[in-house]
Backbone as ProteinMPNN parsed JSONL, in Angstrom:
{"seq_chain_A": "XXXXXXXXXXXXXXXXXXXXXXXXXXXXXXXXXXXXXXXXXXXXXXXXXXXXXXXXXXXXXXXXXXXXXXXXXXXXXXXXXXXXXXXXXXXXXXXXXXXXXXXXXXXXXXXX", "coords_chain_A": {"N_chain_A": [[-3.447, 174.255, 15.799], [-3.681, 174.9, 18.596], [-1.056, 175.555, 18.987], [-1.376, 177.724, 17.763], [-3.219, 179.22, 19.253], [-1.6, 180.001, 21.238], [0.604, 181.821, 20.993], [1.851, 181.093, 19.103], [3.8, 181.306, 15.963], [2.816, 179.048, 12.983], [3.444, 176.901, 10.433], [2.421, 174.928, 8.085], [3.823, 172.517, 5.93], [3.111, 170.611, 2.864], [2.53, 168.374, 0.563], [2.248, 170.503, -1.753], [3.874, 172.23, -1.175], [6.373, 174.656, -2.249], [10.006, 174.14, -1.78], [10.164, 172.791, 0.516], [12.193, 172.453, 3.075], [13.585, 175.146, 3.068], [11.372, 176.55, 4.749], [11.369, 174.498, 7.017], [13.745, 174.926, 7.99], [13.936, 177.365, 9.096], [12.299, 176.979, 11.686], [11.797, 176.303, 14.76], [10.823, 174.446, 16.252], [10.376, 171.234, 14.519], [7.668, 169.131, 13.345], [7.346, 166.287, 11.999], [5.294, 164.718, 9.697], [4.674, 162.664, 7.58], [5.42, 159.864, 6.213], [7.183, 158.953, 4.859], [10.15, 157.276, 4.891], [13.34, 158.415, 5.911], [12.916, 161.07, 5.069], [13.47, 163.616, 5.997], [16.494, 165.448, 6.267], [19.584, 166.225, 7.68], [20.493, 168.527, 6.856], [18.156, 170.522, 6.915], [17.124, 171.201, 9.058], [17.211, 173.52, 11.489], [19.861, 174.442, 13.153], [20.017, 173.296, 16.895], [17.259, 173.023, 16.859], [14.025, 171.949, 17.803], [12.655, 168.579, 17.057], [10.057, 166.667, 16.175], [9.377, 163.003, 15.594], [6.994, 161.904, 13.948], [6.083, 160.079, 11.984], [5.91, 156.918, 10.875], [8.023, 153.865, 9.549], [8.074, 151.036, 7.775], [11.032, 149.13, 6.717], [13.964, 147.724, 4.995], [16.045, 147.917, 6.879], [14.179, 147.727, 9.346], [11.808, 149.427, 11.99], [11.623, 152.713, 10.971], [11.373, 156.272, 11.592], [10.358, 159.713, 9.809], [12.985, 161.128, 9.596], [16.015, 161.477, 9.264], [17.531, 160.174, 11.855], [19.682, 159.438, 12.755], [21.676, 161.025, 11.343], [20.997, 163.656, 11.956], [20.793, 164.153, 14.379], [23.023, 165.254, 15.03], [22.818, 168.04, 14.34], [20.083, 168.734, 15.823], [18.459, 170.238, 18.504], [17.478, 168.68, 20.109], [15.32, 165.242, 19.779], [12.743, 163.292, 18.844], [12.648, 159.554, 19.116], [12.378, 156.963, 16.853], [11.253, 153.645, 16.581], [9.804, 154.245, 19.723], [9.626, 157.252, 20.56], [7.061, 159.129, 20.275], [4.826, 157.507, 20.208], [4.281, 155.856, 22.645], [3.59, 158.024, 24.064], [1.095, 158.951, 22.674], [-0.451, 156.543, 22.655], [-0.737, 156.94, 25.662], [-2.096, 159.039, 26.273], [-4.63, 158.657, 25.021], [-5.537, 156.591, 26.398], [-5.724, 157.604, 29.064], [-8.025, 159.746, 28.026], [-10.065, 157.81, 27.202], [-10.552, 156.8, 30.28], [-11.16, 159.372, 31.644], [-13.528, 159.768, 30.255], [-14.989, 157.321, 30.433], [-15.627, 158.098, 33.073], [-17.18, 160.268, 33.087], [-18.98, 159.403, 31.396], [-20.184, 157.396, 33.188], [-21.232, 159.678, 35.697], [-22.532, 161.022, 34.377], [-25.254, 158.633, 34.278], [-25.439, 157.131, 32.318], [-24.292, 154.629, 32.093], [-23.453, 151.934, 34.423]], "CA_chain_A": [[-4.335, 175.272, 16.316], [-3.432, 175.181, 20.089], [-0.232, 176.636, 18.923], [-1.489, 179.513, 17.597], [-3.928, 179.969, 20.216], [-0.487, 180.469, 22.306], [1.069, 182.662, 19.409], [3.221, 180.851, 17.986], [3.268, 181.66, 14.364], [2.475, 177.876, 12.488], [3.459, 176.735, 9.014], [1.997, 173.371, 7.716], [3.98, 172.289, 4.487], [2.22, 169.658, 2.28], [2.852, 167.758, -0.963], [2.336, 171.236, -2.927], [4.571, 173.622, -0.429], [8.132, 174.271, -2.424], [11.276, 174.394, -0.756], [9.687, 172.612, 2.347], [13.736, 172.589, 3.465], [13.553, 176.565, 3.409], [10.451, 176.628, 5.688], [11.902, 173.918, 8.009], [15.521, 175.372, 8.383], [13.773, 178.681, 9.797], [11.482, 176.731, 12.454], [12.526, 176.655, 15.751], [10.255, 172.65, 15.916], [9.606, 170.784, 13.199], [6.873, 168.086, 13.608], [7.018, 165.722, 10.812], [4.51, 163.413, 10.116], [4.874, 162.502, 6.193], [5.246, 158.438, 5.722], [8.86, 158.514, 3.968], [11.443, 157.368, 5.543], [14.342, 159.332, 6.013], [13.094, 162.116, 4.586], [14.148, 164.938, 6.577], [17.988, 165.362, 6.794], [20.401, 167.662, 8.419], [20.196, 169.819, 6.2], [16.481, 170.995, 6.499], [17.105, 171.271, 10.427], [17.809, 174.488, 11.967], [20.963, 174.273, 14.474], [19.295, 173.241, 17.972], [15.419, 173.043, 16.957], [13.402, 170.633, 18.396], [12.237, 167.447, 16.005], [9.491, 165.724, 16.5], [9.406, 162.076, 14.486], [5.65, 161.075, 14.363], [5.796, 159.103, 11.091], [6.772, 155.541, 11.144], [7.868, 153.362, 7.678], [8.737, 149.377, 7.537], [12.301, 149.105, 5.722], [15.059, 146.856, 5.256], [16.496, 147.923, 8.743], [13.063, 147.581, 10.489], [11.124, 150.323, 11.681], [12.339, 154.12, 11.072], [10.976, 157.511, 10.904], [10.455, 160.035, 8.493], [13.354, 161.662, 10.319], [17.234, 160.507, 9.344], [17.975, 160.385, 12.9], [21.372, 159.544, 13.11], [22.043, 162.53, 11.029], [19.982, 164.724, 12.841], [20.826, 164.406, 15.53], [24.183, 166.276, 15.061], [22.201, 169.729, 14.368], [18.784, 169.442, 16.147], [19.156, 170.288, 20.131], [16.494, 167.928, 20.414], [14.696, 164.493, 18.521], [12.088, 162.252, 19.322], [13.694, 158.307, 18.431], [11.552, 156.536, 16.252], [10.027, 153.622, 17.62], [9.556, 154.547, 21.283], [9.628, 158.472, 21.178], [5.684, 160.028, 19.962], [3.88, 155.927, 20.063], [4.181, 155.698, 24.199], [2.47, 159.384, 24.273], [0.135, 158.813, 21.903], [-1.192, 155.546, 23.895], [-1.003, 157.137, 27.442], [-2.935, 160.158, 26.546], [-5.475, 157.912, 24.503], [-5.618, 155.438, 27.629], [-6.54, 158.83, 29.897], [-9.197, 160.389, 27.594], [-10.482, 156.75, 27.621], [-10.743, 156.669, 31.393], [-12.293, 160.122, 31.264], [-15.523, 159.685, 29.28], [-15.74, 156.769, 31.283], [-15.852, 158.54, 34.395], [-18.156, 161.313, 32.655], [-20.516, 158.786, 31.068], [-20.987, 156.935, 34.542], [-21.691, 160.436, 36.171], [-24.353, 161.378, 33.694], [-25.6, 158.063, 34.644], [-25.552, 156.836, 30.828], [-23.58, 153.164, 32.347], [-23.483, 151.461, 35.72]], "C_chain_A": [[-4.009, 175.602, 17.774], [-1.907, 175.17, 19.915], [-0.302, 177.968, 18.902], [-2.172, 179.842, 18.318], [-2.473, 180.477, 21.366], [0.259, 181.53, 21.78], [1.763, 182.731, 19.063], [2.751, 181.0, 16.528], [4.085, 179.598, 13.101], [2.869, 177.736, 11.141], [3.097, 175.496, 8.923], [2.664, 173.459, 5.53], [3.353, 170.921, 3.969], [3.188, 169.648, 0.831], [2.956, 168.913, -2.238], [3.002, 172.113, -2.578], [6.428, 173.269, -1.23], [8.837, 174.94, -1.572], [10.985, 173.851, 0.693], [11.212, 172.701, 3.278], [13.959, 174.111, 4.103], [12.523, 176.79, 4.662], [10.969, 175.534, 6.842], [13.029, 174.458, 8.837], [15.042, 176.723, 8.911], [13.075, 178.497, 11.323], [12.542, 176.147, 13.611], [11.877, 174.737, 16.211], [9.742, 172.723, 14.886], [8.797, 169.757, 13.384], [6.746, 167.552, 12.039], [6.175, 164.441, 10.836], [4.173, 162.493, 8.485], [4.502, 161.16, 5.717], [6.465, 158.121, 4.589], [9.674, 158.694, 4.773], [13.035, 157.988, 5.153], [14.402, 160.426, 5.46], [13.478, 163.668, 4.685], [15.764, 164.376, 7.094], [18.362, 166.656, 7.337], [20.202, 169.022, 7.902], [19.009, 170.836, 5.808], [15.807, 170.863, 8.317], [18.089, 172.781, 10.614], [18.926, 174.021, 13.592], [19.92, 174.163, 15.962], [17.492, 173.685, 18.152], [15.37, 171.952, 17.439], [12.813, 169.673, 17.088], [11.641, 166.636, 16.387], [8.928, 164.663, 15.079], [7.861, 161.946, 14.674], [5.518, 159.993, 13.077], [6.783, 157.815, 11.688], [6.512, 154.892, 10.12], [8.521, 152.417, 8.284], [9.287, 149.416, 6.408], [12.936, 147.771, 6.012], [15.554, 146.367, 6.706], [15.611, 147.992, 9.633], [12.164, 148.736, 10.239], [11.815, 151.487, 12.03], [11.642, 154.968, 10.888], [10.883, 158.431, 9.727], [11.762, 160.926, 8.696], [14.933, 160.831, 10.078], [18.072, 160.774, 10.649], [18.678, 160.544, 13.354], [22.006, 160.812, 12.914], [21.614, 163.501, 11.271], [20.176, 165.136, 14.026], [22.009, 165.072, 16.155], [23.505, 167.798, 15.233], [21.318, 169.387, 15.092], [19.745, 169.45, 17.737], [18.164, 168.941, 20.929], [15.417, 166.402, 19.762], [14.072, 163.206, 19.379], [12.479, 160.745, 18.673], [12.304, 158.041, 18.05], [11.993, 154.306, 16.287], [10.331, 153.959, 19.186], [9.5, 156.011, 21.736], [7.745, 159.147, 20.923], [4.722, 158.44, 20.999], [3.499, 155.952, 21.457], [3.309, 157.0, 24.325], [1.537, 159.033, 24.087], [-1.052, 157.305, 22.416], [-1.272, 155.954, 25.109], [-1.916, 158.085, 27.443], [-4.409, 159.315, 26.062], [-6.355, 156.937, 25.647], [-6.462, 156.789, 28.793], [-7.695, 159.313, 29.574], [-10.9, 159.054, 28.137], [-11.684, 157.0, 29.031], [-11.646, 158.29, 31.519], [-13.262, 160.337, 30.858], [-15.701, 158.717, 29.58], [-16.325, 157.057, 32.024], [-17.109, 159.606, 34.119], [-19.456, 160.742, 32.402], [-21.301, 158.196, 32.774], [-21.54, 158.364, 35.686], [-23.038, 160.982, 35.502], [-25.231, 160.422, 33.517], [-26.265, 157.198, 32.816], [-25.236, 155.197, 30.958], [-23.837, 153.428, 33.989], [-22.438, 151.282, 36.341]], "O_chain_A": [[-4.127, 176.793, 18.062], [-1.371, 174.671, 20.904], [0.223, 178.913, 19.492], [-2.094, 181.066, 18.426], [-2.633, 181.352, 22.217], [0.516, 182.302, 22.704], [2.464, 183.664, 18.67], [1.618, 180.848, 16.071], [5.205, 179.24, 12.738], [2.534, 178.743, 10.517], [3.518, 174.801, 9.848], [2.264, 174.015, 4.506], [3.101, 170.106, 4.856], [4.026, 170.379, 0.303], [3.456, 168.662, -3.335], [3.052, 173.062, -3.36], [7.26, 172.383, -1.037], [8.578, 175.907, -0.856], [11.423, 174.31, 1.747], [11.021, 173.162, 4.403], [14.366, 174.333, 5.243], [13.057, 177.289, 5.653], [10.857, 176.124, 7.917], [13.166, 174.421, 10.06], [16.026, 177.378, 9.256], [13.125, 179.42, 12.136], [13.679, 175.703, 13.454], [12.746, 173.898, 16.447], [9.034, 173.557, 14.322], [9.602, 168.961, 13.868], [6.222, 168.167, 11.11], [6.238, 163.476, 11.597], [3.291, 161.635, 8.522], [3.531, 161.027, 4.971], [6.529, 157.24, 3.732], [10.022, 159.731, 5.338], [13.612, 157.865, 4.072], [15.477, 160.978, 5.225], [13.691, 164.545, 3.848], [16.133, 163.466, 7.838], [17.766, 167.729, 7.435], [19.889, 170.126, 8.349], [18.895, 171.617, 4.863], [14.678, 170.594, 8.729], [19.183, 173.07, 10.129], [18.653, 173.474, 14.66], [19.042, 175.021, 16.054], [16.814, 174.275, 18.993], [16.253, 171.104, 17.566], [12.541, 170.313, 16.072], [12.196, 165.709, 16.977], [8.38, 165.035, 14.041], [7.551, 161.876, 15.863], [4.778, 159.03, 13.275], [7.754, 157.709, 12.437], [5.415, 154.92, 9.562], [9.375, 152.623, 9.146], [8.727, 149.611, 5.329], [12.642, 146.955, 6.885], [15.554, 145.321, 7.356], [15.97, 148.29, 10.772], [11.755, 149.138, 9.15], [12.501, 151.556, 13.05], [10.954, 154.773, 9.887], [11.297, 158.007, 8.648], [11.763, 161.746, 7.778], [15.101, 159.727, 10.595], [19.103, 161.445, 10.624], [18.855, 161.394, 14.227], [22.618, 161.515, 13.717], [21.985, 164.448, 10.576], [19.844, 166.175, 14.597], [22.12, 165.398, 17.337], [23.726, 168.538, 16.191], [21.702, 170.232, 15.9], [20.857, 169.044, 18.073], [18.264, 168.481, 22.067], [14.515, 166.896, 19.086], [14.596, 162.448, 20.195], [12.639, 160.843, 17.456], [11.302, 158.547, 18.555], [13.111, 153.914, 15.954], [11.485, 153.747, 19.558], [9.366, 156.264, 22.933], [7.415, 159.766, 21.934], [4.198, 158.472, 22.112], [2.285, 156.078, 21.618], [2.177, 156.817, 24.773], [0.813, 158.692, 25.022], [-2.283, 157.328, 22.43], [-1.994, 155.251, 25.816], [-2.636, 158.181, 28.437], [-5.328, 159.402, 26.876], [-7.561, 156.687, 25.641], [-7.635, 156.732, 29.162], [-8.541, 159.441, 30.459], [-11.938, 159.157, 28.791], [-12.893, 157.232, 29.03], [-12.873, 158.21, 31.463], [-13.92, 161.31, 31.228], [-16.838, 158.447, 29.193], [-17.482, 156.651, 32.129], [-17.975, 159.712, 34.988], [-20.564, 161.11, 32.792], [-22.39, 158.444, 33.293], [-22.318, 157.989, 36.563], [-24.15, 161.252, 35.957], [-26.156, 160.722, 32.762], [-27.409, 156.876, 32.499], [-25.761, 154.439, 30.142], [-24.193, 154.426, 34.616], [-22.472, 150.86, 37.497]]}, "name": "protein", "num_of_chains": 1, "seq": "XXXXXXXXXXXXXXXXXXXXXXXXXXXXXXXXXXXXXXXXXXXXXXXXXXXXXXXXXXXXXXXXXXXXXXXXXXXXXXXXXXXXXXXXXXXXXXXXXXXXXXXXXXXXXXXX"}
């Protein structure tokens, strides 16, 4: 939603969207957030889009994205690594809001 409020034009594919490959390979970022590993390959990456990994799956080789990185990372111009690229965000902004509605509650005098 605070894409399209900017106006970018949004697609969300899901478990019933076919060809999700066709709709990826036109997007300029792809944000995947799925829970299968390695499921996006090269081939379902447009030449120099951005790729953001947010899923994360426990395999054989540890932990990996939904995102076959290695191979990805030939076409995208851009790719978040999976662990250490979304996880560190996703705790620092969490850690801020935090500290914010602290600072809010102790102003509306709700805590001490």
């Amino acid at each position: 939603f605070m894409l399209m409020a900017e106006g970018a034009t949004v697609t969300v594919c899901h478990h019933m969207t076919r060809s999700v490959a066709m709709h990826s390979r036109r997007a300029d970022v792809v944000v995947v957030a799925v829970g299968k590993a390695h499921l996006v390959g090269p081939d379902m990456i447009k030449p120099g889009a951005a790729v953001i990994d947010i899923g994360i799956n426990q395999t054989d080789d540890g932990i990996v994205g939904d995102v076959d990185t290695a191979a990805v990372t030939e076409v995208a111009g851009w790719i978040t690594p999976v662990p250490g690229g979304v996880g560190p965000v996703t705790v620092a902004i969490l850690m801020r809001n935090a500290t914010v509605a602290h600072q809010r509650q102790k102003a509306a005098g709700w805590i001490d």
